[in-house]
N, CA, C and O atoms as a GROMACS GRO file, in nm:
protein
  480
    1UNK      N    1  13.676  10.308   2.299
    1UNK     CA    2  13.650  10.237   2.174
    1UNK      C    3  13.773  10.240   2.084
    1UNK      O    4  13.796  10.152   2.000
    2UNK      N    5  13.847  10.338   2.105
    2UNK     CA    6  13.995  10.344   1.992
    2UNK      C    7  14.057  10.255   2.032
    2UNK      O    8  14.090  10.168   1.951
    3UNK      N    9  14.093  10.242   2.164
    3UNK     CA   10  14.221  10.137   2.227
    3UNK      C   11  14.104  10.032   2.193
    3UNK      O   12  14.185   9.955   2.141
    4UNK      N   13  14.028   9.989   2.185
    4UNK     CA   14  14.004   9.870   2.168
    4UNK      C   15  14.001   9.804   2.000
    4UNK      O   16  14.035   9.688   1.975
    5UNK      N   17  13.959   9.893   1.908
    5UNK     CA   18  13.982   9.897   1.786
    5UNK      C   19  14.131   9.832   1.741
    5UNK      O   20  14.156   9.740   1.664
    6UNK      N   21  14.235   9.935   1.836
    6UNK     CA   22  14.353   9.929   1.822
    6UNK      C   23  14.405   9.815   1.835
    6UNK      O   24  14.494   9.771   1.764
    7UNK      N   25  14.337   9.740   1.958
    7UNK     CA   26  14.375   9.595   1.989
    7UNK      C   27  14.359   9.500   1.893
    7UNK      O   28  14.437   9.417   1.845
    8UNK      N   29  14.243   9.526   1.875
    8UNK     CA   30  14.195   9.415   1.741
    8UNK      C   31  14.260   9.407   1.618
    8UNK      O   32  14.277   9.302   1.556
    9UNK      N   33  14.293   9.508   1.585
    9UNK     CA   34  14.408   9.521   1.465
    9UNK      C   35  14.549   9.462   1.507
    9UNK      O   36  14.606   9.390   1.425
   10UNK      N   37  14.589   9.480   1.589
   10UNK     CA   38  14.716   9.423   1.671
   10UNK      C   39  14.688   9.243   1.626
   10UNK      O   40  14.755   9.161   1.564
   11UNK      N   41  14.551   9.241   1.697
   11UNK     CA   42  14.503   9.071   1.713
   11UNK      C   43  14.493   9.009   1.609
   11UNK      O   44  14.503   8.888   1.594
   12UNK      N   45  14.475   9.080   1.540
   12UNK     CA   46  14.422   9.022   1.356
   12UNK      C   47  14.542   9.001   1.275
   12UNK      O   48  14.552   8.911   1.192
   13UNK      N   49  14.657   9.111   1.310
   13UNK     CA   50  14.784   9.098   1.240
   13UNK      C   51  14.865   8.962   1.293
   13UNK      O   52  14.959   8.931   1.221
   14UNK      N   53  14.843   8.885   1.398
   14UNK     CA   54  14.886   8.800   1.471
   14UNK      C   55  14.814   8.705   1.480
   14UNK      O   56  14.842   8.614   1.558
   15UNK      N   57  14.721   8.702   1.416
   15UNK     CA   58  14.648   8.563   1.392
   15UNK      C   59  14.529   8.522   1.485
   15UNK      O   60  14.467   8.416   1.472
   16UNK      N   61  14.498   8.642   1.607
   16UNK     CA   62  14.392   8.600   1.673
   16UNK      C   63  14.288   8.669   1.648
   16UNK      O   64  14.294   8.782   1.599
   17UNK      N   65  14.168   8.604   1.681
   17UNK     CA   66  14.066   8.660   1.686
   17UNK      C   67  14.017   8.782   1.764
   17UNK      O   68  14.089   8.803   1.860
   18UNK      N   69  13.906   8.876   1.750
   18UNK     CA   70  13.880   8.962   1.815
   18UNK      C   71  13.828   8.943   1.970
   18UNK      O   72  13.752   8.851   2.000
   19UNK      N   73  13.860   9.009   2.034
   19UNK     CA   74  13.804   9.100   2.131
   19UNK      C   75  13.719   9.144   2.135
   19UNK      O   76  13.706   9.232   2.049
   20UNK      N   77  13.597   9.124   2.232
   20UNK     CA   78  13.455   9.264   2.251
   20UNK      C   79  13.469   9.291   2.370
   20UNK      O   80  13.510   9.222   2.463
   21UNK      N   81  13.403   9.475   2.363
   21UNK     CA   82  13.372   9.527   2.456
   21UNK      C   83  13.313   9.447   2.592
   21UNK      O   84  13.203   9.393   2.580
   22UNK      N   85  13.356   9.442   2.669
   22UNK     CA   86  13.309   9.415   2.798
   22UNK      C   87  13.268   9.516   2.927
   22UNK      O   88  13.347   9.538   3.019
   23UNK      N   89  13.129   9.576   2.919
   23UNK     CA   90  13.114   9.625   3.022
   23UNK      C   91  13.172   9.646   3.159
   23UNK      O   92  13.244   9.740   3.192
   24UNK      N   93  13.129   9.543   3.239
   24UNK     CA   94  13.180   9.540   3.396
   24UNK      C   95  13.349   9.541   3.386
   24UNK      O   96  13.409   9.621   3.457
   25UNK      N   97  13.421   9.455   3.299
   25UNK     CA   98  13.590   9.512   3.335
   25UNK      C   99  13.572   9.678   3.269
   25UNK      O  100  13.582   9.750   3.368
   26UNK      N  101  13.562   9.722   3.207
   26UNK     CA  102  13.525   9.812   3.132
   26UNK      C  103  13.535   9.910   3.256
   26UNK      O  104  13.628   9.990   3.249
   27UNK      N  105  13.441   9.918   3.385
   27UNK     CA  106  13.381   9.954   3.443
   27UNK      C  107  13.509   9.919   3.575
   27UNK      O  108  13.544  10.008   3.652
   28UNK      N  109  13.551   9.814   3.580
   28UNK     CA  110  13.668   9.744   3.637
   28UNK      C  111  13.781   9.898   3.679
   28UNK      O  112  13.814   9.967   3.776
   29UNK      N  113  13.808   9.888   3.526
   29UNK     CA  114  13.919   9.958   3.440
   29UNK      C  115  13.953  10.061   3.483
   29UNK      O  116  14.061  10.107   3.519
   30UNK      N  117  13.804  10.116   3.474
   30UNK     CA  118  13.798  10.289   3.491
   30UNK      C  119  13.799  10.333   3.649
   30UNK      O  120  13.831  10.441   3.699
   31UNK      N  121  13.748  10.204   3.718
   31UNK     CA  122  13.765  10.237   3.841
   31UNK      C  123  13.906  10.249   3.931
   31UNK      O  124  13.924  10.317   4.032
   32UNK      N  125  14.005  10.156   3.858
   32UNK     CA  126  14.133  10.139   3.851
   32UNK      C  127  14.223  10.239   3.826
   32UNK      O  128  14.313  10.278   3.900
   33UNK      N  129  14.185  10.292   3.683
   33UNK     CA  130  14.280  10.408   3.657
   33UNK      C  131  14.291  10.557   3.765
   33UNK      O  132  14.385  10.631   3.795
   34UNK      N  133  14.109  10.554   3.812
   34UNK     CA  134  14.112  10.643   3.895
   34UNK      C  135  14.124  10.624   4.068
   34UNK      O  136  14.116  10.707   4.158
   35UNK      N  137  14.142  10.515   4.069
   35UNK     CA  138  14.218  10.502   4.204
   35UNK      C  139  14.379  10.540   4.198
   35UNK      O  140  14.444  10.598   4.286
   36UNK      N  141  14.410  10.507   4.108
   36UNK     CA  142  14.555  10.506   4.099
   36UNK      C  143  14.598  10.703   4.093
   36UNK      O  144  14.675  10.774   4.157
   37UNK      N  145  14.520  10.723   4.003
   37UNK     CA  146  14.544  10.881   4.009
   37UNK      C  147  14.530  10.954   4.143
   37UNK      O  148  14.616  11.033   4.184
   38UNK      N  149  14.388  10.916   4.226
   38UNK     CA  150  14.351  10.976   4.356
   38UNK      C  151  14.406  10.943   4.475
   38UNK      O  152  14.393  10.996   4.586
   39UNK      N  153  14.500  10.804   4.422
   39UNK     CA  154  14.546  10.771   4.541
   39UNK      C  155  14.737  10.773   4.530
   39UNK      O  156  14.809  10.752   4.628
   40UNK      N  157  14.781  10.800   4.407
   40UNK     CA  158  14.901  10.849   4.354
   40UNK      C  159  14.975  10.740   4.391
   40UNK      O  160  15.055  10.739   4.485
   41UNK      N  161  14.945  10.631   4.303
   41UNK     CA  162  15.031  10.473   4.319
   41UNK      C  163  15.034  10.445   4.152
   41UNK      O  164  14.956  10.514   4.087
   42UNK      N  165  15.098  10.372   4.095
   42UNK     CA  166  15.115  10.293   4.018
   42UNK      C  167  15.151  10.178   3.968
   42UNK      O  168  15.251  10.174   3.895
   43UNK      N  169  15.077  10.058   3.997
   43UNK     CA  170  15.120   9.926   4.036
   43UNK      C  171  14.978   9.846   3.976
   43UNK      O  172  14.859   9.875   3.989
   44UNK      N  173  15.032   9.753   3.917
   44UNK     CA  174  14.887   9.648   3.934
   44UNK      C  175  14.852   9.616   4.082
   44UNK      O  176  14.729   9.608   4.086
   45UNK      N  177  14.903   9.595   4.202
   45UNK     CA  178  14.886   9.562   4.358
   45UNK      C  179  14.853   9.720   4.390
   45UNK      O  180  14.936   9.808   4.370
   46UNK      N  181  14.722   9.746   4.444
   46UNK     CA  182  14.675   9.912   4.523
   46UNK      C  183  14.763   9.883   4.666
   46UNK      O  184  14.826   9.783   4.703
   47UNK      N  185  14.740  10.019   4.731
   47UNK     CA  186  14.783  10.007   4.850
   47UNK      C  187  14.783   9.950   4.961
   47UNK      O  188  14.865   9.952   5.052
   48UNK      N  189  14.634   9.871   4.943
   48UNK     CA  190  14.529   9.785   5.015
   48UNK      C  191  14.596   9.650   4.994
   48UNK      O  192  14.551   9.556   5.061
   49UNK      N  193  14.729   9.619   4.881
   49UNK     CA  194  14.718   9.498   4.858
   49UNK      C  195  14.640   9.433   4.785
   49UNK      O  196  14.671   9.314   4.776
   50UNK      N  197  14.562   9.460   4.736
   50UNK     CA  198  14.464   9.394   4.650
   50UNK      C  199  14.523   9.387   4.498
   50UNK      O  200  14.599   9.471   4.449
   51UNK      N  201  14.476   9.274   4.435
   51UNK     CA  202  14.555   9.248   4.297
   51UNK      C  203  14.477   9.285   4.200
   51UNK      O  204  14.398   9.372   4.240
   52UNK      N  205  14.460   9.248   4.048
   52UNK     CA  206  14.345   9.273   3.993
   52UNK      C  207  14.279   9.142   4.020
   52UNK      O  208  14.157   9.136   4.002
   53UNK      N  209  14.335   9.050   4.056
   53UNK     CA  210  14.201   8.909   4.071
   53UNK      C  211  14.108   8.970   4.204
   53UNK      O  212  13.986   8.978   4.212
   54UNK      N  213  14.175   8.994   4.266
   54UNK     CA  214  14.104   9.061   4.431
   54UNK      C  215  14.017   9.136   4.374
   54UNK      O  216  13.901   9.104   4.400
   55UNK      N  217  14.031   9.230   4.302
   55UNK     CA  218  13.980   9.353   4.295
   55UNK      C  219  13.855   9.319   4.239
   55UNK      O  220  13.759   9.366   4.301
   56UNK      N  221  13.819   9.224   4.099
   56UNK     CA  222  13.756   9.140   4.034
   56UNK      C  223  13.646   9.097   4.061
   56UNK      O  224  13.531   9.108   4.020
   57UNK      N  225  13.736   9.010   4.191
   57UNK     CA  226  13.625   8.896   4.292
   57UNK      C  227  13.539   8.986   4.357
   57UNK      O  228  13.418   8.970   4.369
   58UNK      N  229  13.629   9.118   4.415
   58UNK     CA  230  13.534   9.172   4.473
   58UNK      C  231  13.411   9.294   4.432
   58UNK      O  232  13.334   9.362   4.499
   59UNK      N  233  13.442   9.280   4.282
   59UNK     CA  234  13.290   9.349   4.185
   59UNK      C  235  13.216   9.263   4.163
   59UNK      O  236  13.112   9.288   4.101
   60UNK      N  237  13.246   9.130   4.207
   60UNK     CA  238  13.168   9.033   4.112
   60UNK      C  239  13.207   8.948   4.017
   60UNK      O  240  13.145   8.849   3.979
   61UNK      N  241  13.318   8.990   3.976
   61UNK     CA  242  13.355   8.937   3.850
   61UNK      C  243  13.490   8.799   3.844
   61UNK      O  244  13.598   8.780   3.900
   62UNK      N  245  13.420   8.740   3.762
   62UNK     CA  246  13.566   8.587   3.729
   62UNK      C  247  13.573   8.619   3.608
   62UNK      O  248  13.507   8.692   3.534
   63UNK      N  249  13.684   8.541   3.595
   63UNK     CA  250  13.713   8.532   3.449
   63UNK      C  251  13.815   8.625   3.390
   63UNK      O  252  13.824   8.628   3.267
   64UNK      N  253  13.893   8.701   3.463
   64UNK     CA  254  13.988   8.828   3.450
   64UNK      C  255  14.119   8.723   3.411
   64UNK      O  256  14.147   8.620   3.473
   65UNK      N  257  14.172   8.764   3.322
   65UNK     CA  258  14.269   8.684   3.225
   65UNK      C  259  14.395   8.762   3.262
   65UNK      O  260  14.494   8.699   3.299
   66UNK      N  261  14.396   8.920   3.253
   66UNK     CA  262  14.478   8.993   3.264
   66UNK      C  263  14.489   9.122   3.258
   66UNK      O  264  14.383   9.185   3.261
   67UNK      N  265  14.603   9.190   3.250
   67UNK     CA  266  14.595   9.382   3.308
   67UNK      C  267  14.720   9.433   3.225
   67UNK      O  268  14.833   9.384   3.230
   68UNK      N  269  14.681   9.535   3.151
   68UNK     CA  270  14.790   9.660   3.131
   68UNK      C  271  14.786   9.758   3.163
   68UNK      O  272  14.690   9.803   3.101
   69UNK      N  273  14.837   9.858   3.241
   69UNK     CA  274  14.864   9.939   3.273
   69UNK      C  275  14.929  10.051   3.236
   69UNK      O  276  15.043  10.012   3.258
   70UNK      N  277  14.948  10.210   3.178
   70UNK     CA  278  14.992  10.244   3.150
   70UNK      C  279  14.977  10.427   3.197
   70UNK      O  280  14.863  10.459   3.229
   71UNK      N  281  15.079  10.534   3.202
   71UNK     CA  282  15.056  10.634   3.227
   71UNK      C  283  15.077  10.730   3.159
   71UNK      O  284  15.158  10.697   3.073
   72UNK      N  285  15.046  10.839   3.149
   72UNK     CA  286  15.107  10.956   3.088
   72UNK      C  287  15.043  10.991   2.940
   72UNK      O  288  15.012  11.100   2.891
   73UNK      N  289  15.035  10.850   2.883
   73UNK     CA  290  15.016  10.855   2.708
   73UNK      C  291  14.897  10.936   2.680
   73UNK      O  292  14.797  10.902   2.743
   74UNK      N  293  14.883  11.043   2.593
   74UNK     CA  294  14.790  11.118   2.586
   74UNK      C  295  14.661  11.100   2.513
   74UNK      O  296  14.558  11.167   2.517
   75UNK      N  297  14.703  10.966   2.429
   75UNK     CA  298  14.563  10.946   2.341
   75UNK      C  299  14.613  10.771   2.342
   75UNK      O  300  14.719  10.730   2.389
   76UNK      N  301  14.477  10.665   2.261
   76UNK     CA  302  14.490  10.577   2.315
   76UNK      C  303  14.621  10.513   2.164
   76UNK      O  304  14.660  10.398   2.186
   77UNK      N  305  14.677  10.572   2.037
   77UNK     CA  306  14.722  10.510   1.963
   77UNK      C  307  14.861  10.506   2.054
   77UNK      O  308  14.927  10.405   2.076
   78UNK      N  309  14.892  10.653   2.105
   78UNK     CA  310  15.033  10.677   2.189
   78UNK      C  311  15.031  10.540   2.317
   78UNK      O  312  15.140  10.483   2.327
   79UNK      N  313  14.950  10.505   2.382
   79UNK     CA  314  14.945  10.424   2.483
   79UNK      C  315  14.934  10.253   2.420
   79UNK      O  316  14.984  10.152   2.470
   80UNK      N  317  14.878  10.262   2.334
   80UNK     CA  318  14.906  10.120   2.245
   80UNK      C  319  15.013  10.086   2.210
   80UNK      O  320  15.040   9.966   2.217
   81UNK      N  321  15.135  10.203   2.149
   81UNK     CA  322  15.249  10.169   2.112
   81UNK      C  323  15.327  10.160   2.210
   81UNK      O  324  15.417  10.078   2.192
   82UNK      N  325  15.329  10.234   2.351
   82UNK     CA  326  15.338  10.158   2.458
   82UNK      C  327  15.386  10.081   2.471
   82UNK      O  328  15.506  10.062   2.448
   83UNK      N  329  15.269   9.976   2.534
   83UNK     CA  330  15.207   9.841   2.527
   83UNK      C  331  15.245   9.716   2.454
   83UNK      O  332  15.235   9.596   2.480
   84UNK      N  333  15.299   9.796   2.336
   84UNK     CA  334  15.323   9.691   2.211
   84UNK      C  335  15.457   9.662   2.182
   84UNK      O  336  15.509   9.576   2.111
   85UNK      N  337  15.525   9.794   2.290
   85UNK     CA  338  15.681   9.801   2.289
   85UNK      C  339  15.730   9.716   2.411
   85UNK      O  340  15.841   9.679   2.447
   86UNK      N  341  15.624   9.701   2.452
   86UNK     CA  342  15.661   9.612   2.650
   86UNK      C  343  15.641   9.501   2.630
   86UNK      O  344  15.523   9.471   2.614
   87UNK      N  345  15.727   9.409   2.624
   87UNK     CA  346  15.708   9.212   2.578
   87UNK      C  347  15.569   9.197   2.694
   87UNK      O  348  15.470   9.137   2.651
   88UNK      N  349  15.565   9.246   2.822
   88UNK     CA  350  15.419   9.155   2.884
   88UNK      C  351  15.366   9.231   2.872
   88UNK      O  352  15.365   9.259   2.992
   89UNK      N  353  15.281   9.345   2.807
   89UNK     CA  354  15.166   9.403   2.804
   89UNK      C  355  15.144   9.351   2.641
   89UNK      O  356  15.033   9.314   2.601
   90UNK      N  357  15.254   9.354   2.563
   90UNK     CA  358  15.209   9.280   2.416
   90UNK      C  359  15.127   9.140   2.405
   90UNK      O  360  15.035   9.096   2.336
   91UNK      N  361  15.210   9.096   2.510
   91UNK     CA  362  15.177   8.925   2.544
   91UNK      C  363  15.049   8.928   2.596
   91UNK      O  364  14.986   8.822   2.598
   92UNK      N  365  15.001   9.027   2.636
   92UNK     CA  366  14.832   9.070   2.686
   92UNK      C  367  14.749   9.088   2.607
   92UNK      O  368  14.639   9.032   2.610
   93UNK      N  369  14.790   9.182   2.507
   93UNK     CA  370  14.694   9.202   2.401
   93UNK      C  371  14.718   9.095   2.315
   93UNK      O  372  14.613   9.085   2.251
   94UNK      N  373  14.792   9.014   2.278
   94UNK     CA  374  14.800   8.896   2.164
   94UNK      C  375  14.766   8.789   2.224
   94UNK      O  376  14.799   8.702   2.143
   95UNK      N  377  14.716   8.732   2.321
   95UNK     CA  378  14.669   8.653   2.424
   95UNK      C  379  14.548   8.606   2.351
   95UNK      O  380  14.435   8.654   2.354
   96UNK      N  381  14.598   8.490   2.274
   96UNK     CA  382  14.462   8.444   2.161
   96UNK      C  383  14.321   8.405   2.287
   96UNK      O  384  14.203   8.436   2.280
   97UNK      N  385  14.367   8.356   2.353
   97UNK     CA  386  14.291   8.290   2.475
   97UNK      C  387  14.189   8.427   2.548
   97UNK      O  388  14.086   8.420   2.615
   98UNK      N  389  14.245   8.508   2.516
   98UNK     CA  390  14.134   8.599   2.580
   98UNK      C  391  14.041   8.648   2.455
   98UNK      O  392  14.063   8.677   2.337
   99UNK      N  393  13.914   8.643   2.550
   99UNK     CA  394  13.790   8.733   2.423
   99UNK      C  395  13.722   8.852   2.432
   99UNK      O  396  13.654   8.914   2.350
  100UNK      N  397  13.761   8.878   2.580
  100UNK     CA  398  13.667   9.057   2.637
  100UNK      C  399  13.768   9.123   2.677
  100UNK      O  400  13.877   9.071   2.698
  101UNK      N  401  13.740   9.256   2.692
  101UNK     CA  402  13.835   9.384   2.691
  101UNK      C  403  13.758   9.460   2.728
  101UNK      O  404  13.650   9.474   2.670
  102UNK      N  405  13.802   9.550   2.861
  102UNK     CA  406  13.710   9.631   2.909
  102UNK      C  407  13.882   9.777   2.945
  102UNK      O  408  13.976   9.756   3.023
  103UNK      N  409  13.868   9.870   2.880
  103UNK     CA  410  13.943   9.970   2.919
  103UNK      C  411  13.916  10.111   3.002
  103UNK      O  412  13.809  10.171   2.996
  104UNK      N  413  13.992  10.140   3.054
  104UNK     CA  414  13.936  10.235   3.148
  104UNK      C  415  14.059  10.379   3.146
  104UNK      O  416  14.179  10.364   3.166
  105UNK      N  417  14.002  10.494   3.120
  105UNK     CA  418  14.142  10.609   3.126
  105UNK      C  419  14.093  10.696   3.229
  105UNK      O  420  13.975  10.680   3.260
  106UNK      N  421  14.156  10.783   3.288
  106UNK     CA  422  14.143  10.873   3.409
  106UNK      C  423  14.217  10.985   3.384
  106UNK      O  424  14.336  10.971   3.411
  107UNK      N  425  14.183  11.093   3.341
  107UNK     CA  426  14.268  11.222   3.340
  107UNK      C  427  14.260  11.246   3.454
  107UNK      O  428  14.166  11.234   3.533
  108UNK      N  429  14.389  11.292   3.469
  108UNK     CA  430  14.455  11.390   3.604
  108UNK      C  431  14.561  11.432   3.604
  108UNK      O  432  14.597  11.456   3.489
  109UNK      N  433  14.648  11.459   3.689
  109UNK     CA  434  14.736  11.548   3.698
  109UNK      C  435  14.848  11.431   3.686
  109UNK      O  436  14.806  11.327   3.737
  110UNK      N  437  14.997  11.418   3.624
  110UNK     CA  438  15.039  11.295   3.644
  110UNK      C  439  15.034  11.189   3.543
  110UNK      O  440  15.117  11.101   3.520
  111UNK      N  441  14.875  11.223   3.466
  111UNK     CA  442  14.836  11.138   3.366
  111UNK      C  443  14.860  11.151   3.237
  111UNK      O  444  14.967  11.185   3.186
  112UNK      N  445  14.720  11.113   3.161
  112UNK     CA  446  14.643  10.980   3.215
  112UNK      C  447  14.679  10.896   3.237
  112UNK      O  448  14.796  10.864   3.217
  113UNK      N  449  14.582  10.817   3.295
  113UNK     CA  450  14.622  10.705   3.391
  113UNK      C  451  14.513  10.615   3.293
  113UNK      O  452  14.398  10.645   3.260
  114UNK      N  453  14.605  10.473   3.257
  114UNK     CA  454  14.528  10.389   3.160
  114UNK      C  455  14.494  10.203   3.207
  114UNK      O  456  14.584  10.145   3.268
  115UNK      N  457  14.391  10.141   3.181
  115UNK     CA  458  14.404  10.019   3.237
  115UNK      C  459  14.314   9.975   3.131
  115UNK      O  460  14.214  10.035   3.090
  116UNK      N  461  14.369   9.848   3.086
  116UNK     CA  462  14.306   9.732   2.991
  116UNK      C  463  14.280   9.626   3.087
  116UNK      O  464  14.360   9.615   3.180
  117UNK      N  465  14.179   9.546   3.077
  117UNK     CA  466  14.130   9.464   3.153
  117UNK      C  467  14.069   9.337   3.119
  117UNK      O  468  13.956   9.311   3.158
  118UNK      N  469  14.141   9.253   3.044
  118UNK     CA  470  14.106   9.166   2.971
  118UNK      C  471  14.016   8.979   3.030
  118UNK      O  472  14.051   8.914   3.129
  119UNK      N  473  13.912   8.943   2.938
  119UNK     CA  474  13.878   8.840   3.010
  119UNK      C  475  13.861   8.708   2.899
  119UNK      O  476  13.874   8.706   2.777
  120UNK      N  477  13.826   8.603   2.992
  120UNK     CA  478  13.828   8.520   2.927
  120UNK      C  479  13.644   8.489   2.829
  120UNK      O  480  13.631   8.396   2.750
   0.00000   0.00000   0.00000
């Protein structure tokens, strides 16, 4: 709920509208961050090859707009500034065109391990 708060304030200072919670990427997200930890990769592409559209299609889900990724940051304001410092993860969250946001974090060793999961 912080990183998403966080977004919206980002979105509002820039002229777009908000973002809501989205369950299933939400759910996406978290499944993401903790693959990446258990399986010790860091990439939007898993080892399998699979992208986040792959990954998507294969929960069920359309409509996936886009992905940030991030590691290490210990809370979600540290991982926002991030994000906000990286021209394409900024370009993610200011993405007037998107309206759902589903985030996902994974403590572990290495970490955390963070994924935004944005839809249309």
């Amino acid at each position: 709920a912080a990183v998403l708060t966080l977004v919206n304030q980002e979105r509002a200072q820039a002229g777009c509208g908000p973002v809501r919670a989205n369950p299933p990427l939400a759910a996406l997200a978290a499944a993401f961050s903790k693959d990446m930890a258990t399986r010790g990769f860091f990439g939007h592409t898993d080892p399998d090859g699979n992208s986040p559209w792959d990954r998507a299609t294969k929960a069920g889900l359309s409509g996936l707009g886009g992905e940030n990724i991030a590691r290490g940051q210990g809370d979600a304001q540290a991982v926002m500034n991030a994000w906000m410092n990286s021209p394409g993860h900024k370009a993610n969250i200011l993405n007037c065109e998107f309206r759902t946001l589903g985030v996902g974090v994974y403590v572990a060793d290495g970490g955390p391990w963070w994924t935004q999961d944005f839809g249309f």
